[in-house]
C-alpha positions in Angstrom: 86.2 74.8 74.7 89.1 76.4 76.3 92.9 75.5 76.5 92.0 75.0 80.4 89.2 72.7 79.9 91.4 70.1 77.3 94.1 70.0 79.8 92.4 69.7 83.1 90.5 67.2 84.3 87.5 67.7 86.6 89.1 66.2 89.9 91.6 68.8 88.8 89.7 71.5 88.4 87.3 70.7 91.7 90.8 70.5 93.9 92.4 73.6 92.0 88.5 75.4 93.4 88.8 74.2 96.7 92.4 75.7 96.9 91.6 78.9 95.3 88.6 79.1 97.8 90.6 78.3 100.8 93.0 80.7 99.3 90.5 83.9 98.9 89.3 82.7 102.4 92.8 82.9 104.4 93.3 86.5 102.5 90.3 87.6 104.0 89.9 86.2 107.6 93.4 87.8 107.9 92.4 91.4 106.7 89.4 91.6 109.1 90.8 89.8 111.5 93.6 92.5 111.7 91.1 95.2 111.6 89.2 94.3 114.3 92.2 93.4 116.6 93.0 95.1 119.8 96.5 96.4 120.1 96.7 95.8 123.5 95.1 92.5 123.0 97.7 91.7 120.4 100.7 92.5 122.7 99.6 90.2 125.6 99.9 87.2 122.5 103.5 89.1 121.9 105.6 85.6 124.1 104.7 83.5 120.7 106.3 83.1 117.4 103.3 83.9 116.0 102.0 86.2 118.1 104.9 88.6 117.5 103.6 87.8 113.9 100.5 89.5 114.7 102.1 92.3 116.5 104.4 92.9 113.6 101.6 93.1 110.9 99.6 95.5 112.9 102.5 98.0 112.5 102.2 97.4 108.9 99.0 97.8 108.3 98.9 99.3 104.7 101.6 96.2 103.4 99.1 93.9 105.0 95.9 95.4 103.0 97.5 95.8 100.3 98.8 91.8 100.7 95.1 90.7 101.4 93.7 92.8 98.8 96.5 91.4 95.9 95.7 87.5 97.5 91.6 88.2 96.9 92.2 90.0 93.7 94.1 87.0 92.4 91.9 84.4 93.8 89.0 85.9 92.0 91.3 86.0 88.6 91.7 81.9 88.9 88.1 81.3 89.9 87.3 83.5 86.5 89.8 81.1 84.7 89.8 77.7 85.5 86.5 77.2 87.7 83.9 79.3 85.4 84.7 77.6 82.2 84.9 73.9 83.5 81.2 75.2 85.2 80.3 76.3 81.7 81.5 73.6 80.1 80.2 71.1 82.3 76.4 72.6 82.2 76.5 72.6 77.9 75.5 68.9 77.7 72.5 68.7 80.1 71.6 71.9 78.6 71.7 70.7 74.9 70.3 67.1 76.1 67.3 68.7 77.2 66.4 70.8 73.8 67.6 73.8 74.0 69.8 75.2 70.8 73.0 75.9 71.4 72.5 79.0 71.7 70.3 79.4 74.4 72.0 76.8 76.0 75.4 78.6 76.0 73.9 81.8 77.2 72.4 79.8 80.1 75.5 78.0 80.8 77.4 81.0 81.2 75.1 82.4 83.7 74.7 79.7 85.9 78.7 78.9 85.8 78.6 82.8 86.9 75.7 82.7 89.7 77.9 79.3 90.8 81.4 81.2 91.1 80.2 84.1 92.0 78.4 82.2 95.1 81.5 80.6 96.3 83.5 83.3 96.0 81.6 85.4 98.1 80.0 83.3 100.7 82.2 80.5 101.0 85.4 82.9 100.1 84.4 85.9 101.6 81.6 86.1 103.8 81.9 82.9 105.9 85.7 83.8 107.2 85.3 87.4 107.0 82.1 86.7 110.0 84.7 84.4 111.7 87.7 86.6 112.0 85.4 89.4 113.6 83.8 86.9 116.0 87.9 85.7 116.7 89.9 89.1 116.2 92.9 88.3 117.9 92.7 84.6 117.9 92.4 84.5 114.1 95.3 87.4 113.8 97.8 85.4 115.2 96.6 81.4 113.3 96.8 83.6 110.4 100.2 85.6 110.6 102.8 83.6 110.6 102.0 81.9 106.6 100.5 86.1 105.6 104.5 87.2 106.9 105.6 84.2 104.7 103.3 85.6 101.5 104.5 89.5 102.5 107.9 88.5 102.0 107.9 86.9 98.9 105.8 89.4 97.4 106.6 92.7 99.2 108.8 94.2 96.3 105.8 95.1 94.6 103.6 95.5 97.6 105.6 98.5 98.8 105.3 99.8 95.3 101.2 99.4 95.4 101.3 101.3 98.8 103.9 104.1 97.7 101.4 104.3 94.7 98.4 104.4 96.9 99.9 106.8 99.5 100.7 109.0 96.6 96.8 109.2 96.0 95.7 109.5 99.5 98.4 112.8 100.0 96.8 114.2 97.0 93.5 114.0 98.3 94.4 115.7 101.3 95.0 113.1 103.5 98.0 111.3 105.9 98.6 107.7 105.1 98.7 105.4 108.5 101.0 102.5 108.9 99.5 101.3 112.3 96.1 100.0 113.7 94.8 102.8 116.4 95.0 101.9 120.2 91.3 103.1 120.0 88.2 105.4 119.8 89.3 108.6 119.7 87.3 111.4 122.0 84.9 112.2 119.1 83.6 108.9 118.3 83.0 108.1 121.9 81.3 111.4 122.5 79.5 109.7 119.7 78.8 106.6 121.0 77.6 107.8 124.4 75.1 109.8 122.7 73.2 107.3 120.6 73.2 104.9 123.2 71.5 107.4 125.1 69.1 108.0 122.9 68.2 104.5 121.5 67.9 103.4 125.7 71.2 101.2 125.9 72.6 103.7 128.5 71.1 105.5 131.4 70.2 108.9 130.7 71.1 109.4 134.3 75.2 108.6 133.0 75.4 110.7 130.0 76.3 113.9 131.4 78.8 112.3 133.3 80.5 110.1 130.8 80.1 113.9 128.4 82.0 116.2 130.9 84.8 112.9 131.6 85.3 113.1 127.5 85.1 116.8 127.5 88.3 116.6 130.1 90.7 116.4 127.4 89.3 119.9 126.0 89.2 121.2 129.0 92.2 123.6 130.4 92.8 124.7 134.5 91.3 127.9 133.4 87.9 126.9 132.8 87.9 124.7 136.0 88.9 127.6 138.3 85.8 129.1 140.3 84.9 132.6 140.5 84.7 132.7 143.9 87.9 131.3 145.3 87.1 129.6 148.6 90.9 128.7 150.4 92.5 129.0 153.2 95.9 130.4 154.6 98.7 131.0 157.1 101.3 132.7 157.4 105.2 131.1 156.4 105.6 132.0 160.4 102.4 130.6 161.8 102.9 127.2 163.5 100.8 124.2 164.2 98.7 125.1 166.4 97.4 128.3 163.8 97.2 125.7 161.4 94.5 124.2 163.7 92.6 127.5 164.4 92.4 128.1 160.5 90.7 124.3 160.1 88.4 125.0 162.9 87.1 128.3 161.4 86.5 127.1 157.6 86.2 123.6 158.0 89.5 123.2 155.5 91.8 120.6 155.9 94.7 121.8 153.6 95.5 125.3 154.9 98.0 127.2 151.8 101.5 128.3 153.6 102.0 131.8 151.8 105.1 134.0 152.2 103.6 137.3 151.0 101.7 136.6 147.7 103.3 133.4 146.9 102.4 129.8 148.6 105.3 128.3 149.7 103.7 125.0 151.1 100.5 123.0 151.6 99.8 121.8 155.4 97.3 119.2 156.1 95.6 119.4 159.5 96.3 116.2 159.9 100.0 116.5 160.3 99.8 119.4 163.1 98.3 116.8 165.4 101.1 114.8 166.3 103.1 117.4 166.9 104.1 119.9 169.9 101.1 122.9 169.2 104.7 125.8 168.6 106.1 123.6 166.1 106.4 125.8 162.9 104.3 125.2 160.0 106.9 125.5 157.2 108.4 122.1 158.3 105.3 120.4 158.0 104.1 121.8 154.8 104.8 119.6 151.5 106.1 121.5 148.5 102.9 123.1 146.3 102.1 121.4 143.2 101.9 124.5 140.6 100.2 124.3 137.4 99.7 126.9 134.9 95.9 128.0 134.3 96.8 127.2 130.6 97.4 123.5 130.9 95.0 120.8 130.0 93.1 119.2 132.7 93.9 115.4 131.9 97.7 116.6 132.5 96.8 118.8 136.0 95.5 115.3 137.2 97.9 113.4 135.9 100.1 115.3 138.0 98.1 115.5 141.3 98.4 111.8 140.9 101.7 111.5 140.7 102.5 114.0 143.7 99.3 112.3 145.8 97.6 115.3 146.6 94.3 117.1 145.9 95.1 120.3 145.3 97.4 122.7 143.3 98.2 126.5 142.7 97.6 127.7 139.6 99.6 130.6 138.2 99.5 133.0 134.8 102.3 134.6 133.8 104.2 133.7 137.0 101.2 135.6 139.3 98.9 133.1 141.5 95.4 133.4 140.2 94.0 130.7 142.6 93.8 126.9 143.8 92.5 124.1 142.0 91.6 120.9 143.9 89.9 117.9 143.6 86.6 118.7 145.1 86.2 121.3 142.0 87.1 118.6 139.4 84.8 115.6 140.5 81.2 117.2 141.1 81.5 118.6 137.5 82.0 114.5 136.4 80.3 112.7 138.8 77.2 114.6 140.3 75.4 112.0 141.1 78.0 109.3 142.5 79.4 112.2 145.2 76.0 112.7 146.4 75.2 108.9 146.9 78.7 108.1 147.9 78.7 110.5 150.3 82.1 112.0 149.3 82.8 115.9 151.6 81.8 118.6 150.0 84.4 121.0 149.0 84.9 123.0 152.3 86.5 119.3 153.6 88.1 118.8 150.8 90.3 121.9 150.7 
């Protein structure tokens, strides 16, 4: 009989369980609940005390583990010392009552005082909240952090030890250390995704080669996008509206380049010659070019068509025009399908 087992009575040792339990189970709900949060999701719950809680220990994501992973560890430690003995202790005398030597009966004690422990720990401790705080993320993140920011601070002297020890491991092995939840998949794992869920049947085939070359944008630079064949077309800096009309007429463009020599000085839509007088020049209706180098990425090119509202830009290397990238030579590439039942111009009307 231990020291434990003298000194504690079994209401004590059933309520010092149910505490240990609750304990192991608050420790883990608020790791996985953490884990499976949305940042985003996390900042709209930002207006509340605890809230901000959550917020705050998603930034400190390694202090937070290593919390939830000290809380478990000790949980287990208590269940080892106070609940499996009284367990053990409490199965000798129907053991012994029924015949077996004492012995036997000890060995079988200790096993079922294990099998029991062992089964509250990890269903009751671990497996029950851990199933919650996935099906809850963000509701269980921010219940639980306000009292896991009480037990960071009172510990966190030697937590930031464990994680300084820990990081020192991870560098070693070749490896950065994060201190914050990321905002999301990254390109690779949705790339991923899309695939097997093309090839189990949860996705169209139809949208795979869509939702591929959409992922492949961030890969992808002005270069690779520019046709061969360069179909634009273009006035004079001298011409006026009314050439800006002939030039739609005859290739069906609606943006018509301005050019001054080799270089495009302005982009006129036909749309703008119409309300005014057929002489009026075309460099005071043509909006400033947007020019992009064929280097750049293609998620930053749209990016900045968007800002600037316009389809189409000039792209240079090393400071010489090479040709015109629009809009109409982005989207067929993505969406083959959707322009064609959409019903979006082709890229003649575009330009």
């Amino acid at each position: 009989m231990t020291p434990l087992e003298t000194s504690l009575s079994t209401g004590a040792v059933i309520a010092l369980t149910v505490v240990i339990i609750v304990a192991s189970a608050f420790f883990v709900a608020t790791e996985f609940a953490l884990m499976a949060s949305k940042q985003h999701r996390l900042e709209e719950r930002a207006d509340s005390a605890a809230g901000r809680a959550a917020l705050k220990n998603s930034s400190e994501i390694t202090l937070l583990l290593a919390g939830s992973q000290l809380g478990i560890t000790v949980c287990t430690l208590a269940l080892g010392a106070i609940t499996k003995p009284a367990v053990h202790h409490w199965l000798m005398a129907p053991l012994e009552a029924v015949g077996l030597p004492l012995v036997v009966a000890d060995v079988v004690a200790f096993v079922l005082a294990l099998v029991v422990v062992t089964f509250l720990h990890l269903v009751v401790g671990e497996m029950a909240p851990k199933s919650w705080a996935i099906a809850h993320p963000e509701d269980s993140s921010v219940l639980l952090a306000l009292p896991m920011r009480a037990f960071m601070a009172v510990v966190r002297p030697l937590l930031v030890g464990m994680n300084a020890a820990a990081n020192w491991l991870v560098r070693k092995a070749g490896a950065e250390p994060v201190d914050e939840l990321s905002a999301g998949q990254d390109v690779a794992g949705l790339r991923e995704l899309v695939e097997h869920s093309a090839n189990v049947g949860a996705l169209d085939v139809r949208y795979r080669g869509s939702l591929t070359s959409v992922l492949r944008l961030r890969d992808q630079t002005v270069r690779e996008m520019l046709a061969e064949q360069q179909h634009f077309t273009a006035v004079s800096a001298d011409a006026t509206a009314a050439d800006v009309q002939a030039a739609t007429r005859a290739s069906g463009h609606l943006r018509i380049l301005v050019r001054d020599g080799d270089r495009t000085v302005g982009v006129a839509h036909v749309r703008d010659t119409l309300a005014v007088a057929s002489d009026a020049p075309v460099r005071s209706l043509a909006r400033t070019p947007v020019v992009v180098d064929a280097g750049a990425g293609l998620t930053a090119v749209l990016a900045e068509l968007r800002r600037h509202r316009t389809q189409l830009a000039v792209v240079t290397e090393s400071g010489a025009e090479v040709g015109v990238l629009s809009l109409s030579d982005i989207l067929p590439g993505l969406m083959p399908s959707a322009m064609v039942e959409s019903g979006v111009p082709e890229e003649g009307d575009q330009h």
